[in-house]
Biopython code that builds the backbone (N, CA, C, O; Angstrom):
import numpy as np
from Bio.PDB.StructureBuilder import StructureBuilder

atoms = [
    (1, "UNK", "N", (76.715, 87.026, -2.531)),
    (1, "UNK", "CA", (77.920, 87.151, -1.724)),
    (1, "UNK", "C", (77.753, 88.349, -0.791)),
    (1, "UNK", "O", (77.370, 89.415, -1.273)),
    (2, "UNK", "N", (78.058, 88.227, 0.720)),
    (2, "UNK", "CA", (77.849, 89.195, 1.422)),
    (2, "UNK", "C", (79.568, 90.044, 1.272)),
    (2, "UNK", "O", (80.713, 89.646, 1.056)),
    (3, "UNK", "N", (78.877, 91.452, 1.543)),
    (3, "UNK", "CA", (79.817, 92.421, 1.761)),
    (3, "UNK", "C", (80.336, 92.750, 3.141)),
    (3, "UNK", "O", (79.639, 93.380, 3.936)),
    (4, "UNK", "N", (81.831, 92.235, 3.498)),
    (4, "UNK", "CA", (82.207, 92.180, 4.370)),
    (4, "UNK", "C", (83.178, 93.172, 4.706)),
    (4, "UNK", "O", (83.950, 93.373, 3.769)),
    (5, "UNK", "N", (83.474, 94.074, 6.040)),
    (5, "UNK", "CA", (84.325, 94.711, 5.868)),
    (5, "UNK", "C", (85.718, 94.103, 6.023)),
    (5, "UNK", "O", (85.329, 93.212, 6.778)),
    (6, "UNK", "N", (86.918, 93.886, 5.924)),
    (6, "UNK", "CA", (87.968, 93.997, 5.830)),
    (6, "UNK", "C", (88.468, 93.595, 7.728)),
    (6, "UNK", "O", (88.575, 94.263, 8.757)),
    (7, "UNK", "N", (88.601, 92.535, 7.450)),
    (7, "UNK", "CA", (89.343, 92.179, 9.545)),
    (7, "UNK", "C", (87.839, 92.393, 10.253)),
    (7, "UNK", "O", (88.007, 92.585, 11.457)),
    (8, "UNK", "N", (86.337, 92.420, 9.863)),
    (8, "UNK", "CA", (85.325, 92.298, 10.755)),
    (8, "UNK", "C", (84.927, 90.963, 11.517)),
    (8, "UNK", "O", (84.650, 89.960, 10.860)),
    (9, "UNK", "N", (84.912, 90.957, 12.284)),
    (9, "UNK", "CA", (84.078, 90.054, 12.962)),
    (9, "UNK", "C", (83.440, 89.236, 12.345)),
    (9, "UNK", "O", (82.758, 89.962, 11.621)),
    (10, "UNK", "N", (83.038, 87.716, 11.997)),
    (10, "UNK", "CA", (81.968, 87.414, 11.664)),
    (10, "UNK", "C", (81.248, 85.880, 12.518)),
    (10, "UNK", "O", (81.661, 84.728, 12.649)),
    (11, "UNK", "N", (79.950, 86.639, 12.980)),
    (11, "UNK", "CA", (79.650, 85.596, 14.502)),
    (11, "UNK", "C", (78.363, 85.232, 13.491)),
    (11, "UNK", "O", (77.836, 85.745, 12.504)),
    (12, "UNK", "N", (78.176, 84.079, 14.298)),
    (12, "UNK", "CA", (76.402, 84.007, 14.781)),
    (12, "UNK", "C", (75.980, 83.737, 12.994)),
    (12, "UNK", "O", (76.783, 83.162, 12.259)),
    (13, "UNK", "N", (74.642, 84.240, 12.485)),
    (13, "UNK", "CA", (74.036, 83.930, 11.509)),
    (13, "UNK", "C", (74.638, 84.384, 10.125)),
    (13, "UNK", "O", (74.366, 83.887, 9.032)),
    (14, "UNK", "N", (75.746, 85.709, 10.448)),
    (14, "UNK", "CA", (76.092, 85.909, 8.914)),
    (14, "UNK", "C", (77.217, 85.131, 8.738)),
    (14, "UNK", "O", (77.601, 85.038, 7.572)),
    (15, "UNK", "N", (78.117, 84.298, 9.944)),
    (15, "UNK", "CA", (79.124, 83.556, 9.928)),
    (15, "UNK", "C", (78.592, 81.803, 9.140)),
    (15, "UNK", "O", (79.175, 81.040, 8.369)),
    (16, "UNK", "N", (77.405, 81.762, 9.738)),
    (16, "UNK", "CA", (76.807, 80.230, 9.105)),
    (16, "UNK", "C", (76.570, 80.805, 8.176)),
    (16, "UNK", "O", (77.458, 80.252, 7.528)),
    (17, "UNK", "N", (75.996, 81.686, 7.247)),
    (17, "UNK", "CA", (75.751, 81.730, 5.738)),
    (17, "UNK", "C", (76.926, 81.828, 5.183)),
    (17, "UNK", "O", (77.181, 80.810, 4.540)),
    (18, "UNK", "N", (77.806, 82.662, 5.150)),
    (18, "UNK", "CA", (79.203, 82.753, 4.936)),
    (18, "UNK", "C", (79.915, 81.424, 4.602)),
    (18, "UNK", "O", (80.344, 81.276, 3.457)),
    (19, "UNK", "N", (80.084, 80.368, 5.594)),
    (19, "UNK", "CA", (80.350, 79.395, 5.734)),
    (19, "UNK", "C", (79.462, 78.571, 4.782)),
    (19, "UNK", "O", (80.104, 77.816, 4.052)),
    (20, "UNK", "N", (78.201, 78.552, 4.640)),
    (20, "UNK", "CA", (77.214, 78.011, 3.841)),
    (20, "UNK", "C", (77.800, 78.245, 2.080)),
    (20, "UNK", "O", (77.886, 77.235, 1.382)),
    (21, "UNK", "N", (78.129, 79.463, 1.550)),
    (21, "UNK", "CA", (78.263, 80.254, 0.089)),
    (21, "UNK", "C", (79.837, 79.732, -0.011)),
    (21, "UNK", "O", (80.232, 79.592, -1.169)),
    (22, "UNK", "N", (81.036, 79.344, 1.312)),
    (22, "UNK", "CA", (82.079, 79.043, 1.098)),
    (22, "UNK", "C", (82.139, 77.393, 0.681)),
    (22, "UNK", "O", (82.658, 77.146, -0.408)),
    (23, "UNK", "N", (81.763, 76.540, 1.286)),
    (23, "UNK", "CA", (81.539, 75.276, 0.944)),
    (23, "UNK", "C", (80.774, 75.314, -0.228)),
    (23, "UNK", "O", (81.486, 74.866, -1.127)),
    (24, "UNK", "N", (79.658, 75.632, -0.665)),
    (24, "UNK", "CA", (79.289, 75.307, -1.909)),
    (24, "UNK", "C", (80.155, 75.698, -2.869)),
    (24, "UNK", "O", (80.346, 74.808, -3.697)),
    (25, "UNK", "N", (80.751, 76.703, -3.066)),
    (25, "UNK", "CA", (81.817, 77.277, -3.649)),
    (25, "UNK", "C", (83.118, 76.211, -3.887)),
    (25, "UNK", "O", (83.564, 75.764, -4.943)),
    (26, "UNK", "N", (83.570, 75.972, -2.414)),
    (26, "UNK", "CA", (84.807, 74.805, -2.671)),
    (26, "UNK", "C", (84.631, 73.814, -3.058)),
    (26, "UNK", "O", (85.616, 73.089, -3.191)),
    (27, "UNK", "N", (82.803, 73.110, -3.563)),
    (27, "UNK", "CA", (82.485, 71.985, -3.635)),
    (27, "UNK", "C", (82.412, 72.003, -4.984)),
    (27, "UNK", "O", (82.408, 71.016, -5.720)),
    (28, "UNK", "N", (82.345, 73.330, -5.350)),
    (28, "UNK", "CA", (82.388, 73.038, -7.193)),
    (28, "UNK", "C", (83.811, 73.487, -7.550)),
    (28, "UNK", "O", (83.865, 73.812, -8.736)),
    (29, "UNK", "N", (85.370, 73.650, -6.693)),
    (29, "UNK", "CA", (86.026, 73.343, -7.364)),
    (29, "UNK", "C", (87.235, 74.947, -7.094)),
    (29, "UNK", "O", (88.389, 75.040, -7.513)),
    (30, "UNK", "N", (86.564, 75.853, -6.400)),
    (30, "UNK", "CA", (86.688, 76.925, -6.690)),
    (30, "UNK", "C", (87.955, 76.507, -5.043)),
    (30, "UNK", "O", (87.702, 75.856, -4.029)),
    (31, "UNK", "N", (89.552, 77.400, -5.563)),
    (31, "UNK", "CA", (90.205, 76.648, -4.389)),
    (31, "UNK", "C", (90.007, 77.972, -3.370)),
    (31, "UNK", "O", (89.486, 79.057, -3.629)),
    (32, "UNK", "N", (90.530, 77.555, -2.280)),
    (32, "UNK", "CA", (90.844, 78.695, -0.798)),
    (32, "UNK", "C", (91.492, 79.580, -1.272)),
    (32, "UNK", "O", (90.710, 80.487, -0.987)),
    (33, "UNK", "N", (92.330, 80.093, -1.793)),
    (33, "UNK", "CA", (92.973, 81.462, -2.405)),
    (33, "UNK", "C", (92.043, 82.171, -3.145)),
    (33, "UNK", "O", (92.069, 83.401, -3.136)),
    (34, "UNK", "N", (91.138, 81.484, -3.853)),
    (34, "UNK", "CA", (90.058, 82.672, -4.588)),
    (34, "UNK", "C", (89.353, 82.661, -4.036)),
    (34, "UNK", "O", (89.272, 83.843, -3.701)),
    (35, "UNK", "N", (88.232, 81.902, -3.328)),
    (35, "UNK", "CA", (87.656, 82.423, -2.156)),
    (35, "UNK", "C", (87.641, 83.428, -0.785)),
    (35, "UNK", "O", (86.837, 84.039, -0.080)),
    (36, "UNK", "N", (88.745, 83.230, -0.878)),
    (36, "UNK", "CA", (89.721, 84.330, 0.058)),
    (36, "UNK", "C", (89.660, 85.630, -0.858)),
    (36, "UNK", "O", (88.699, 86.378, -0.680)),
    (37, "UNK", "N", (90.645, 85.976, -1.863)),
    (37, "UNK", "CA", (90.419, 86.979, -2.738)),
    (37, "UNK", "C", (89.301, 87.451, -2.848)),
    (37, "UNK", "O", (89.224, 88.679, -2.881)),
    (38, "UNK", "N", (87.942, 86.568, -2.950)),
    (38, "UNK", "CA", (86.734, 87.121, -3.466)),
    (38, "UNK", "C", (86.166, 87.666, -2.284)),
    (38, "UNK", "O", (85.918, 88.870, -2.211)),
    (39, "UNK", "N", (85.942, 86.879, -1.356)),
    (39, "UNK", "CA", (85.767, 87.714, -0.084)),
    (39, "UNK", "C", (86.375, 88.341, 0.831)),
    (39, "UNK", "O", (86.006, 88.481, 1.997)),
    (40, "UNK", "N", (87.619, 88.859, 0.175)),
    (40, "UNK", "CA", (88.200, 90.126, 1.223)),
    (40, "UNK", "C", (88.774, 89.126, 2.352)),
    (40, "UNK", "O", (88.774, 89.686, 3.449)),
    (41, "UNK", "N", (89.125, 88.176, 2.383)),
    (41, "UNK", "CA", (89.558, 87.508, 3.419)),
    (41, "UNK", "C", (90.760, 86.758, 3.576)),
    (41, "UNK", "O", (91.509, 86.687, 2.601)),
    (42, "UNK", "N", (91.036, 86.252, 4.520)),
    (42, "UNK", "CA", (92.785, 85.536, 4.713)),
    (42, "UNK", "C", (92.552, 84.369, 4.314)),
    (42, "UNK", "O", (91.367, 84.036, 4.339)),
    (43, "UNK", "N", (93.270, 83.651, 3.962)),
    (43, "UNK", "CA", (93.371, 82.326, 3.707)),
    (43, "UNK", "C", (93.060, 81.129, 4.927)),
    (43, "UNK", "O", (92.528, 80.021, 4.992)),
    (44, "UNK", "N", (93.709, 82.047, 5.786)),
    (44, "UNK", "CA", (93.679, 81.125, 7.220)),
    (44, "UNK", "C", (92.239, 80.856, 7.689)),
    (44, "UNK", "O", (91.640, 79.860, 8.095)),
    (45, "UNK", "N", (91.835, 82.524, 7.405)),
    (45, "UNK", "CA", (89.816, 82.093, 7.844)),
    (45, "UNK", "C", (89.437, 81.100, 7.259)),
    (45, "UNK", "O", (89.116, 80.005, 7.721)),
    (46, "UNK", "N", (89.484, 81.669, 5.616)),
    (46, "UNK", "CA", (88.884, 80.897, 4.862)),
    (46, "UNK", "C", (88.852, 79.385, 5.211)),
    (46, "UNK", "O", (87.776, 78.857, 5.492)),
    (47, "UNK", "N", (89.963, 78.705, 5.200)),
    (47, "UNK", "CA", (90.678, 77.564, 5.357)),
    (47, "UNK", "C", (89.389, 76.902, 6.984)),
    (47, "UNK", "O", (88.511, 76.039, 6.996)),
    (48, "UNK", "N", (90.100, 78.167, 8.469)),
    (48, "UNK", "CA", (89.247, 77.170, 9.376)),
    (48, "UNK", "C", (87.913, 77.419, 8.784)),
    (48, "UNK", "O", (87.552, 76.244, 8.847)),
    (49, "UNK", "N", (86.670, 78.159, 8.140)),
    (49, "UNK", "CA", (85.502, 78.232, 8.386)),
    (49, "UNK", "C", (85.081, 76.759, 7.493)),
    (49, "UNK", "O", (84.040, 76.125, 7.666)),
    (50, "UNK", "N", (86.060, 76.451, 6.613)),
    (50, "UNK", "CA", (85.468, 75.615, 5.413)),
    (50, "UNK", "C", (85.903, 74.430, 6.227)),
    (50, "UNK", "O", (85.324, 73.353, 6.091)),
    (51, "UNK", "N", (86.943, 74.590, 7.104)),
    (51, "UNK", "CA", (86.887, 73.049, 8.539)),
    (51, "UNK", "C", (86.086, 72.643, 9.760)),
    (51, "UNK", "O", (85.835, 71.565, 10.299)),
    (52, "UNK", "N", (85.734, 74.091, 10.025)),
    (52, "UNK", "CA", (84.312, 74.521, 11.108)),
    (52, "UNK", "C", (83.096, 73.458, 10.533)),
    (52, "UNK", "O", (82.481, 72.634, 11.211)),
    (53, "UNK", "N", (82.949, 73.727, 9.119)),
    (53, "UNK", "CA", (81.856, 73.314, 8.674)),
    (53, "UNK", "C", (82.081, 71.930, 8.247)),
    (53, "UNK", "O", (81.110, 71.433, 7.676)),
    (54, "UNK", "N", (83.085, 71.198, 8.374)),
    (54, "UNK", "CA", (83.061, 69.554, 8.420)),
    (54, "UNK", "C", (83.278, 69.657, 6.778)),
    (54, "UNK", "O", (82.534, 68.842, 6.232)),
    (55, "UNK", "N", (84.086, 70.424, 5.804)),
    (55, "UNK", "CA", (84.292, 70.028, 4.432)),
    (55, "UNK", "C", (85.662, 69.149, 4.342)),
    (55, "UNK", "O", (86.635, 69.538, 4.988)),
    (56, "UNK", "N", (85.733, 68.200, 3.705)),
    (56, "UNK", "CA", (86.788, 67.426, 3.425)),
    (56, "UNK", "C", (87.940, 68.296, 2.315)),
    (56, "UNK", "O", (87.757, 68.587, 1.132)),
    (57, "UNK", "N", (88.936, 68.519, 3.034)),
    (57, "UNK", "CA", (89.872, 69.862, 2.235)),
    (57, "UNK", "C", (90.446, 68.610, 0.957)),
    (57, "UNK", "O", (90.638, 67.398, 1.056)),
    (58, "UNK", "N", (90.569, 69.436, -0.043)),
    (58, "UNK", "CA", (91.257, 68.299, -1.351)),
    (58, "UNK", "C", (92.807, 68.932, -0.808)),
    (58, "UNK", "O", (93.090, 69.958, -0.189)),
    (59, "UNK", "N", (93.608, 67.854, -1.330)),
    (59, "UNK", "CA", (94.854, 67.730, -1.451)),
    (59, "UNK", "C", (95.557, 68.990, -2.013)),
    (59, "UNK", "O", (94.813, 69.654, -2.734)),
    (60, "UNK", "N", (96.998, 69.556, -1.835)),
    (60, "UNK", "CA", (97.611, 70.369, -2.469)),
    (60, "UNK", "C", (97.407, 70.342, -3.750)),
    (60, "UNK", "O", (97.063, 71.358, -4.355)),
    (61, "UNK", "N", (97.613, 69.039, -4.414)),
    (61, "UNK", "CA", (98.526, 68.759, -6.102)),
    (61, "UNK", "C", (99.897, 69.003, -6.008)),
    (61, "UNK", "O", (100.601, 69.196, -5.017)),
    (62, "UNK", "N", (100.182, 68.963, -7.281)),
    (62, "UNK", "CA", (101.542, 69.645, -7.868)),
    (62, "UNK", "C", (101.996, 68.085, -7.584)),
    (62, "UNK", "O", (101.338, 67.055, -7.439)),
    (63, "UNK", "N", (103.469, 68.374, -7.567)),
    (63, "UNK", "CA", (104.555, 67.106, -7.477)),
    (63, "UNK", "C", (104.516, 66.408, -6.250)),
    (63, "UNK", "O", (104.371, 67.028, -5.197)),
    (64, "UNK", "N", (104.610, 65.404, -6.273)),
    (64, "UNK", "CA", (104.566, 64.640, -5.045)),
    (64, "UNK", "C", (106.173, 63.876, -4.933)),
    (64, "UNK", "O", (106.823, 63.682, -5.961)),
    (65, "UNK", "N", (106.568, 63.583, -3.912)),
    (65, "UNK", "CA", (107.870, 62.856, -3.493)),
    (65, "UNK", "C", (107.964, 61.447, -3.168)),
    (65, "UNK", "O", (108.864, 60.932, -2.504)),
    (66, "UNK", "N", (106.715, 60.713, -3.818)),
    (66, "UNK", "CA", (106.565, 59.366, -3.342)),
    (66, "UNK", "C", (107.090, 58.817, -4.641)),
    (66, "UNK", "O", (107.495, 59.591, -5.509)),
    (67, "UNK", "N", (107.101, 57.160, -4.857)),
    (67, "UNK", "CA", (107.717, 56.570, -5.814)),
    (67, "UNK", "C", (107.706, 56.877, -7.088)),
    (67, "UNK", "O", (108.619, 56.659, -7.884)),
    (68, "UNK", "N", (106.432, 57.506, -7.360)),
    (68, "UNK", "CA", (105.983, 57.684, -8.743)),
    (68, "UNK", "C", (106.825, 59.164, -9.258)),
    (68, "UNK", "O", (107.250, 59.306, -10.405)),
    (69, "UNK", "N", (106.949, 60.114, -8.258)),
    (69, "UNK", "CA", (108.053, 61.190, -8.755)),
    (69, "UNK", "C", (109.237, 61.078, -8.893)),
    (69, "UNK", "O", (109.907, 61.829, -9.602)),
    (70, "UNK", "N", (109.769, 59.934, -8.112)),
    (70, "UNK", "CA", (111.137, 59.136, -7.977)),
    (70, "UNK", "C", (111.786, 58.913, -8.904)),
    (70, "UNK", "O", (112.906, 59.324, -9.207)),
    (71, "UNK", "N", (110.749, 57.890, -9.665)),
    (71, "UNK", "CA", (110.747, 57.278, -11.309)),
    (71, "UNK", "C", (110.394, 58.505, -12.399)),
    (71, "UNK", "O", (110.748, 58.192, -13.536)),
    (72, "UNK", "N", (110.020, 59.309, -12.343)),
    (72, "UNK", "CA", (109.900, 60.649, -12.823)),
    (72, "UNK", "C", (111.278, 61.072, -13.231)),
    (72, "UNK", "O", (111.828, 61.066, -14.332)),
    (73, "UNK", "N", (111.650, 61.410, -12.145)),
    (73, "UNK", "CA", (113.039, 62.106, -11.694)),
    (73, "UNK", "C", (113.987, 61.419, -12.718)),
    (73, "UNK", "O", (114.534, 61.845, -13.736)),
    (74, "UNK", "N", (113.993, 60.252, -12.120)),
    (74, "UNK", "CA", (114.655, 59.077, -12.689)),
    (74, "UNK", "C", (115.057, 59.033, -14.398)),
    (74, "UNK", "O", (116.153, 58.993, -14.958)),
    (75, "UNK", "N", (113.634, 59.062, -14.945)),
    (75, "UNK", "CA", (113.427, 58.793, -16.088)),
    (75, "UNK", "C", (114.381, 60.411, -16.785)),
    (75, "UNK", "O", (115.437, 60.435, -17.417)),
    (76, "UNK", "N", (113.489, 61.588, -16.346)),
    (76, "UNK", "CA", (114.406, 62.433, -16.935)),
    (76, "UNK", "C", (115.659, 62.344, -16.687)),
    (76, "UNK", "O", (116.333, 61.840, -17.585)),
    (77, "UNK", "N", (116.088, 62.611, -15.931)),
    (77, "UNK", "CA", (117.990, 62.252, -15.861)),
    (77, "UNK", "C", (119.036, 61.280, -16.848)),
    (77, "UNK", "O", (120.261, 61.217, -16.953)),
    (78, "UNK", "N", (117.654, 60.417, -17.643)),
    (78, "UNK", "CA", (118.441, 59.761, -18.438)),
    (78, "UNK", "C", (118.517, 60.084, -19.567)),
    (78, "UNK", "O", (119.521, 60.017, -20.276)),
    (79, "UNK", "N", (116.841, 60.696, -20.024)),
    (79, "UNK", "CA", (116.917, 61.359, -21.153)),
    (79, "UNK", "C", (118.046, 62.403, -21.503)),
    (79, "UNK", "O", (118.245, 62.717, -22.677)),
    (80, "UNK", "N", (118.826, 62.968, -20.405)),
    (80, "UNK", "CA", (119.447, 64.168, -20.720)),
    (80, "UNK", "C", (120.887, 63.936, -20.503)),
    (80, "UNK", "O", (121.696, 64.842, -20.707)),
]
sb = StructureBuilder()
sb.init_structure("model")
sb.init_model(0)
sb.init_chain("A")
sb.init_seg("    ")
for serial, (resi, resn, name, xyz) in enumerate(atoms, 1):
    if name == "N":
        sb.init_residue(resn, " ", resi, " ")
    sb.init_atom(name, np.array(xyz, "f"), 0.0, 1.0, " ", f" {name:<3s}", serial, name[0])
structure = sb.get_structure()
């Protein structure tokens, strides 16, 4: 992991390795907030460099608002 300062610049060859250690990273699982954390960085970078580089971003999670949370919803309200 390179040592970055804090709001630096990052162009040219240490930006493609960077980008290189971030995708392998998100590819085993590891999300944009700890990547960010680990490298001293914003979320927002993090986020475009891992889009720069053509990675397919996974989904939020958590609850969703389509039918299946509906019936969710649903179901508890009766239990109670």
């Amino acid at each position: 992991m390179a040592t970055l300062k804090k709001g630096a610049r990052i162009t040219g060859a240490e930006r493609t390795k960077l980008a290189g250690d971030l995708k392998k990273a998100y590819d085993k699982g590891t999300s944009i907030r700890e990547l960010a954390d680990k490298h001293g960085r914003s979320y927002g970078f993090v986020h475009r460099v891992l889009s720069e580089s053509g990675v397919v971003l996974r989904g939020r999670g958590g609850a969703t608002r389509g039918k299946a949370a509906a019936g969710k919803a649903t179901a508890r309200a009766k239990t109670k």
